[in-house]
N, C-alpha and C positions, 0 to 999 in steps of 0.2 A: 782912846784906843790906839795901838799902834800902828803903824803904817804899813798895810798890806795890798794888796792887787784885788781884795775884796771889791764889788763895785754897786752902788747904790742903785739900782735901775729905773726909780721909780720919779725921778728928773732929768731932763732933757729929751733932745731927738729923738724918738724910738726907731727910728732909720739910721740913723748914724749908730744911736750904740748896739742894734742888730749888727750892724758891719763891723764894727768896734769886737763886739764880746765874742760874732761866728769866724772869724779868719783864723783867727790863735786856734779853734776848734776844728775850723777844716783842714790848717794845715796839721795838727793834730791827726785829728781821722786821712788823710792823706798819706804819714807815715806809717799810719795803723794798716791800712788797706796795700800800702809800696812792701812794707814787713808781708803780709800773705801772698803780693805779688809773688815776691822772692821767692818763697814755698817752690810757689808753683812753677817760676822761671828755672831755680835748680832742679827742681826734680825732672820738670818738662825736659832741658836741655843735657844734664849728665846722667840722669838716671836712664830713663825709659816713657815712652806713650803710658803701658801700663801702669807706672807708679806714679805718672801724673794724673791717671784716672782714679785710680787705691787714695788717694788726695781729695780729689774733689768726689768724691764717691761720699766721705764722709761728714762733709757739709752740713747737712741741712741737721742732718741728727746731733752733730755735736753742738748747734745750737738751739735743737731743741731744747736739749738738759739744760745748755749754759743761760739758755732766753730766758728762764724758769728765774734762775738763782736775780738776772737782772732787773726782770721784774718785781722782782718781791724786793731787792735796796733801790728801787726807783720810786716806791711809793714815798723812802722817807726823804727822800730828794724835792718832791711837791711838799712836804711837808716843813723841812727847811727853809724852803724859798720863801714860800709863804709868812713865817714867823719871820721870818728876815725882814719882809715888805713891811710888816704891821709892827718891825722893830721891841720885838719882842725876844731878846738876845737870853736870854735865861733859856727858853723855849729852845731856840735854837741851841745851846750846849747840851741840854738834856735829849736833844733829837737823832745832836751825834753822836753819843755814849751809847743811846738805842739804838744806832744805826750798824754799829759794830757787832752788836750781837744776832742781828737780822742777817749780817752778809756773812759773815763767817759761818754762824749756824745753815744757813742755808743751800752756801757754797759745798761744805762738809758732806751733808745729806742728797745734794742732786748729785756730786764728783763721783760719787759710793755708787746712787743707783748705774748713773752714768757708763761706767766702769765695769760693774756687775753684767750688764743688759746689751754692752757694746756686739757682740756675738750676733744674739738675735734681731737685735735691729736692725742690722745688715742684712741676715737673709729672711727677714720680715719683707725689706726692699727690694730681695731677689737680684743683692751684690751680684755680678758674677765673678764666678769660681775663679777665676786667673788674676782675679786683685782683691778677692776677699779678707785672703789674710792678711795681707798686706794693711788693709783697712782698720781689720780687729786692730792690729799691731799700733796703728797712727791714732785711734779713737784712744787705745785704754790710757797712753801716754798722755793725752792733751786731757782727760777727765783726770788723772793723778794729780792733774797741776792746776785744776779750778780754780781752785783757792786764788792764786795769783790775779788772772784774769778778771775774779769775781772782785778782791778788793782794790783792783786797780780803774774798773766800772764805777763802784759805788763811793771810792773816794774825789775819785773828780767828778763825778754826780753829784758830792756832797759840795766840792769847790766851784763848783760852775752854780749851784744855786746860792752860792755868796756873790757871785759876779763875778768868779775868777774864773778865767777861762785859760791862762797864759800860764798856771804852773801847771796843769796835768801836758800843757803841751811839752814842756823840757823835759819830763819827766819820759815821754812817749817819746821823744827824740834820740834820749839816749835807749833804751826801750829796743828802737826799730835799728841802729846802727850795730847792736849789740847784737841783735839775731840773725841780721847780713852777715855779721863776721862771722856768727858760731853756724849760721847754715852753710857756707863756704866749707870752713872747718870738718865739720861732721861730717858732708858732704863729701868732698873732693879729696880731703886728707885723711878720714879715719872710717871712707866709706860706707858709711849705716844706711845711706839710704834714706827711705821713709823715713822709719825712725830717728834718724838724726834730725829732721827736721822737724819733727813734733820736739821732741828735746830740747834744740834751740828757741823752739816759739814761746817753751813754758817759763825755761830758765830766765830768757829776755824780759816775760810778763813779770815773773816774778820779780824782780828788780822794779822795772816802775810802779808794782805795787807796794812793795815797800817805801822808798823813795816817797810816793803820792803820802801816805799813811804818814809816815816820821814829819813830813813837812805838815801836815795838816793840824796833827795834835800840838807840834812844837813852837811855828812859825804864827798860826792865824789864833791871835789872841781871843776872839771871842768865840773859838773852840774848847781854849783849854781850862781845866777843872781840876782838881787835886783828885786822885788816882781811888782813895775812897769813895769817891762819888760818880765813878764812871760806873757807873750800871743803868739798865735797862731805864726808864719810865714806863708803867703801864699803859695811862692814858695814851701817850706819844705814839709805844706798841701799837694799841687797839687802833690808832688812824691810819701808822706807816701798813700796817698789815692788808685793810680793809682797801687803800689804796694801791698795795702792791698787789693782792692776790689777781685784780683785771689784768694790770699789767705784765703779771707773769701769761695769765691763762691768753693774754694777746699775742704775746710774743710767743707760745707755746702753739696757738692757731696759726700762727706765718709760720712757725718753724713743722707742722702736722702739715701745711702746703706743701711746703719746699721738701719735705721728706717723700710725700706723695707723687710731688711731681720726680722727684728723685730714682720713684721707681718706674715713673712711664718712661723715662729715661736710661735707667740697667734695665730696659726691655729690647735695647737696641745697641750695638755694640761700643767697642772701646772708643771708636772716632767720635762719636757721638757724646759720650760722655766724658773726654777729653775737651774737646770742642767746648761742649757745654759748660764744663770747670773753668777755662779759659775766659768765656764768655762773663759768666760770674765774677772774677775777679776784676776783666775789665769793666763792667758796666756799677760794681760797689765803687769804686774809685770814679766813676765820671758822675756816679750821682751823690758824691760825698758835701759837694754846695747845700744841697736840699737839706742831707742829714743836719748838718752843721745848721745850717739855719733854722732847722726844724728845733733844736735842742737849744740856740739863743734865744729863741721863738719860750719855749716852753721856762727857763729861767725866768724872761721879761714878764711872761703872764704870771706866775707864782708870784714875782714880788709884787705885782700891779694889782694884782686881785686881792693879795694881802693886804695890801694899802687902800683897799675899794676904790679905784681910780678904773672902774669899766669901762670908759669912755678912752681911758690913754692905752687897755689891753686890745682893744677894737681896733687903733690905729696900727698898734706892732702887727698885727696880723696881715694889715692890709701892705704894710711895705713888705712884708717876710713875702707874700704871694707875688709881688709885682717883680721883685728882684730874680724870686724863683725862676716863675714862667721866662723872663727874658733870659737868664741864665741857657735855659732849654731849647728855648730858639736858636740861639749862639752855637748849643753842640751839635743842633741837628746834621747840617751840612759836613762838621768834623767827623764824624762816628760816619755818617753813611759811606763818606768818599773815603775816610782813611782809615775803617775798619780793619782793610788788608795787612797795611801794615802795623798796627797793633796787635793783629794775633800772630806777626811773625816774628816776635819778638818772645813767644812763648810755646813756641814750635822748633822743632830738627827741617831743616830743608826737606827733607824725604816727605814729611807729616803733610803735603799736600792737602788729605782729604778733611782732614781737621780745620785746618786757613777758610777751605770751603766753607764749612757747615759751621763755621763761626762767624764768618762772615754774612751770612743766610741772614741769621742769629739777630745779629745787631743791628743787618737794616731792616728786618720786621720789630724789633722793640725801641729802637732812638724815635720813634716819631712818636711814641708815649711818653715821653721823657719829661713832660710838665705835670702830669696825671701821677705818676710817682712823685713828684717831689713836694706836690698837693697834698698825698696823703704824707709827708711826712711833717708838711707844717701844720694841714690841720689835727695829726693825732697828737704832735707836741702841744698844741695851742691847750687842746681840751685836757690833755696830760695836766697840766699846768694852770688851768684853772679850778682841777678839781673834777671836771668831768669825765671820772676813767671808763664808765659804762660802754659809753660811743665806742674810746678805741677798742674793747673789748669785742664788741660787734662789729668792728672794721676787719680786726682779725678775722673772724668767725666767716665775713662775706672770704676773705681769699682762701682760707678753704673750698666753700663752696664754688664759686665762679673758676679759680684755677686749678683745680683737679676736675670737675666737670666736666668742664673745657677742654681740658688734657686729654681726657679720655677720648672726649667725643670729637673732638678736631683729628686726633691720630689715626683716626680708624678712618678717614675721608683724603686727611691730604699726609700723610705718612707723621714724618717727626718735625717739619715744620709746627704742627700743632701746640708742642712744648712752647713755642716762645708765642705764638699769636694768644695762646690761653692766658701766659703772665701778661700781655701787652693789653689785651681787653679788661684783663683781673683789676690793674693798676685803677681804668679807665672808670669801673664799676665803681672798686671800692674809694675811691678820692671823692666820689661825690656825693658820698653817704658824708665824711667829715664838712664838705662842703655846706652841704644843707643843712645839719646841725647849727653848723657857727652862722649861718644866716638865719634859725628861726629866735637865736636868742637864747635860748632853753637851757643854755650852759650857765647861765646868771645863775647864783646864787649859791653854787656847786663847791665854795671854798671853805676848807675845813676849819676855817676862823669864823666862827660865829656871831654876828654882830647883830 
């Protein structure tokens, strides 16, 4: 085979090539998360308070659709890894010729309804009126351009379950430098506004989705297949499908939260939910270790369980948790003392009461900061062994517990509630993943049958 960034996982360290395969990934999602920064730093600083709320107003819903479309190419992600582990490379071409028609078809079909429905979502969530349109305006622009975002998920889904984790990063580099200059541009030189910046965030995606896609088919040899033969697989179908449909309907559960909570939040004014956009940006970005590790975590178990090596997936988990948890300890003290000036870097001098109530914000949720990063290693872990029921149910709990809580926290201690309800949600749901991977139950759960 020729000489690729592919990477074997299923020998050596699982500590070192955790650290090995997540850094390329975090600093990855680290660009991913600095590109949304951006968003929200231009809009916050030239635009307006209000069009930095019409921004983050439309959060949770436009990943609701998009969580959908990840879900469903994240099943044939486990499913590649897997084949990969057990060296079974036929399996894996035929995974990714089906995997093409899963993201595409699927990105097509959520973008439509996406698009169609952006209106009522908004005042489902009881948007208010002075950044509504504004909102419609920024949702239909960013579902126009699914497509991008979708195959630029599901093809470094496809390269991180080979072991590559180092080209979806270049790709995402030039990606995030690309939407810096055109949100500048848009921005400052041809004034759109909102809109300019949904604009740039699609056009940017698009690029490293293509880019991801051409190197994938072209460059990693045991992808590629004579163009006749790039169609579906049934069998391959009926596993990526059966795997992805939790995965979507998970990611579809966190995103029914975050739209919920979204609305206990346009219950209360612009400062509030400025603040609280601000808040969100910073706290994806400080918890992007977790991510990253969570998604090395889930690679190493696909190939390890492919390979029936349970004993060497058992030890990744236990470095992926110990790294975490220290990780969290390390930010606690950062985040609480130097909250302030991280949210003034996405405020006008005036915005005072915004700094405040983001500040609030972040020393009631940094001291859950291990409790989140738990559920993201144990919902990768079981992602990756096969066990997708659990994370389905993981979802399902932050539903419950974070809108509950929303509800019932705000009616007692005002809008503090919003964040004590995500900080307890965390605390819940990490322990349901927890408990799983200690009863064992995940044994057997690999779509390789042996």
């Amino acid at each position: 085979m020729q000489k690729t960034v592919t990477k074997d996982m299923t020998t050596g360290s699982p500590t070192k090539l955790l650290i090995q395969f997540s850094l390329p990934m975090l600093l990855g999602n680290l660009f991913q998360q600095i590109y949304s920064m951006v968003d929200s730093i231009v809009v916050g600083k030239f635009v307006s308070k209000d069009a930095l709320a019409a921004v983050g107003a439309t959060g949770s819903l436009i990943f609701l659709i998009n969580g959908l479309a990840f879900g469903l190419s994240g099943g044939i992600s486990i499913v590649i890894s897997q084949y990969y582990g057990a060296k079974d490379y036929d399996k894996v071409r035929k995974s990714f010729a089906t995997a093409a028609y899963i993201i595409l078809g699927s990105a097509l079909i959520l973008g439509l309804v996406g698009f169609l429905s952006s209106r009522w979502l908004l005042e489902l969530l009881d948007t208010p009126a002075s950044i509504i349109d504004a909102s419609e305006i920024y949702m239909k622009i960013s579902f126009a351009g699914v497509v991008g975002i979708a195959c630029y998920n599901g093809m470094s889904g496809i390269l991180r379950a080979l072991g590559d984790s180092i080209t979806p990063l270049l790709f995402l580099i030039v990606a995030s430098v690309l939407n810096v200059v055109l949100d500048l541009l848009f921005v400052l030189v041809f004034h759109l506004d909102v809109p300019g910046v949904a604009i740039a965030t699609i056009i940017s995606q698009m690029v490293s989705a293509v880019g991801c896609t051409v190197y994938a088919y072209k460059k990693v040899k045991i992808l590629r297949m004579p163009l006749k033969e790039f169609r579906p697989d049934k069998d391959i179908f009926k596993k990526s499908i059966s795997l992805g449909i939790p995965l979507a309907l998970q990611n579809s559960l966190v995103s029914v939260s975050m739209a919920a909570l979204q609305g206990v939040i346009n219950s209360y004014n612009e400062v509030v939910i400025a603040a609280n956009t601000v808040v969100n940006r910073i706290e994806q970005l400080v918890l992007q270790p977790g991510s990253s590790v969570g998604m090395a975590l889930a690679a190493f178990a696909g190939q390890n369980i492919g390979a029936g090596q349970t004993d060497r997936v058992k030890k990744g988990y236990r470095s992926a948790s110990i790294m975490i948890i220290a990780f969290s300890v390390l930010m606690l003290p950062v985040m609480y003392f130097g909250g302030e000036y991280i949210m003034r870097l996405f405020t006008k001098k005036e915005d005072f009461e915004v700094v405040v109530t983001g500040v609030m914000a972040i020393r009631i949720t940094c001291f859950f900061y291990s409790f989140v990063g738990m559920i993201f290693v144990t919902r990768n872990f079981l992602s990756g062994v096969g066990d997708i029921r659990i994370p389905m149910i993981m979802g399902f709990s932050e539903v419950v517990f974070r809108i509950s809580l929303a509800y019932l926290l705000t009616e007692f201690i005002g809008f503090q509630g919003i964040w004590w309800a995500t900080a307890i949600n965390w605390f819940f749901t990490s322990l349901i993943g927890i408990f799983r991977i200690a009863s064992g139950k995940w044994k057997g759960k690999s779509v390789i049958k042996r």
